[in-house]
C-alpha positions, 0 to 999 in steps of 0.5 A: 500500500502507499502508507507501507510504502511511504513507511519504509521511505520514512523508516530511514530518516528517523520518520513516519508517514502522516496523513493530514486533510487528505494530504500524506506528510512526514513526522521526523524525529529531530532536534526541536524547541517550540512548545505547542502546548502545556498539561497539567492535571488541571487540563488533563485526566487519567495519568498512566506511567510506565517505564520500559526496561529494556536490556540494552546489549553490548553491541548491535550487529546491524544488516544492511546492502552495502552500496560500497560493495555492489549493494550485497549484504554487509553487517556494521558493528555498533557498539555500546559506550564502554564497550568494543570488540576486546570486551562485548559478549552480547550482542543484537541483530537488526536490520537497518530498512533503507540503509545502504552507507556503513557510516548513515548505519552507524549514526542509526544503531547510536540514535537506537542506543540512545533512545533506549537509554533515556527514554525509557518512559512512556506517560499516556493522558487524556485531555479535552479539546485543548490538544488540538494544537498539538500533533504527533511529533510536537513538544509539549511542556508537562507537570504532574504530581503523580510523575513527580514532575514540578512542585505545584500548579493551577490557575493564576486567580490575580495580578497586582503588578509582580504579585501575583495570587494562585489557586494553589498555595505553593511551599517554599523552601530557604536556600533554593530557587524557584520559578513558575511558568505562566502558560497566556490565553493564546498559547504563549509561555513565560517563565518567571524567577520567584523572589518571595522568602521561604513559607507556605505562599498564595501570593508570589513575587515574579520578575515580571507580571506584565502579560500575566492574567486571571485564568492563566495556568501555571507550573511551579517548582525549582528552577529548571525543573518546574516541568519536564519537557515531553514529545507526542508519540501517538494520538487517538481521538476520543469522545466530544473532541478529546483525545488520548496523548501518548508521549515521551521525554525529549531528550536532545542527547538522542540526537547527538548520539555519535558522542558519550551517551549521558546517564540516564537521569 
């Protein structure tokens, strides 16, 4: 058929087909930085996690149609960091679909590494029709108390200049940094650093409230780690709207593969 087709084609650039107002495109799975859209409880339900062990081997044994040697087939060796052909034991075949340069073999078995490594979690939630500005493959940012992931969140209740009052108290502690991302009536994010002292605190002090207003939702938590950044792996439509999101961490180390690979955190 033309999508299984069109999915070999894609196969081999980190791709996948995508079928939009009639019209075939391609979804990549490629470094990005904007955000389509933010979820917390407040604008989602039925939070599902899971993590996926998986037993990374030593080495992939990759098989592809080497161009170089009139296209019979080849095998490329990739390893593991930490590993090489003095120590690996265990090892995994693949078959490397569209793949025909040694070197584009190796990039391939290091994103497939990569991937396994640190992205081991899958996070599933529903939402309402506020998906609809996000598509597979987008960036969303991502808050939840059950994952652990930032500290607070809600609605913006009122703004008096930089003071700024919350449906949810949010708890400070001394000798940390904080900040709140402010998610705008149209979409936009602001994140704020918090100059308000250690306490329990319904009002705090932003750098900057300008734009911020009644309604808005946000994130609160230390700096840096106030939501955790998640790619759209999969949506299925639901009743009245909604759907049901399936996503992963983005990691942007995937994509620098061919260096170290970081631990995962």
């Amino acid at each position: 058929s033309v999508r299984d087709r069109l999915q070999d084609i894609a196969a081999s650039g980190f791709a996948s087909p995508r079928l939009r107002d009639g019209k075939w495109g391609v979804v990549v799975d490629q470094p990005k930085s904007a955000i389509s859209q933010h979820f917390t409880p407040r604008n989602s339900s039925n939070f599902r996690g899971q993590v996926i062990s998986l037993e990374i081997p030593h080495a992939y044994r990759i098989r592809f149609p080497n161009r170089d040697r009139g296209f019979v087939e080849d095998e490329r060796i990739v390893y593991d960091d930490g590993y090489s052909a003095s120590n690996a034991t265990e090892f995994q075949v693949l078959d490397a679909p569209g793949k025909t340069d040694a070197s584009d073999v190796y990039r391939w078995g290091r994103h497939i590494l990569a991937a396994a490594r640190l992205r081991p979690e899958i996070f599933t939630f529903d939402v309402d029709i506020e998906h609809l500005v996000a598509e597979r493959g987008d960036l969303v940012k991502f808050t939840h108390d059950v994952a652990k992931i930032g500290l607070a969140f809600g609605r913006v209740n009122s703004v008096a200049g930089n003071d700024i009052t919350l449906d949810e108290p949010v708890t400070i502690e001394s000798e940390k940094n904080y900040s709140i991302r402010i998610r705008h009536g149209d979409g936009t994010t602001n994140v704020q650093a918090i100059s308000t002292g250690a306490g329990l605190h319904s009002t705090v002090t932003v750098a900057n409230g300008l734009g911020i207003a009644v309604g808005d939702l946000f994130m609160f938590g230390e700096t840096g780690q106030e939501t955790e950044t998640l790619i759209i792996r999969s949506v299925q439509p639901t009743d009245e709207l909604g759907a049901t999101l399936e996503c992963v961490p983005y990691r942007s180390a995937i994509y620098n593969s061919a260096n170290t690979i970081p631990d995962y955190v």
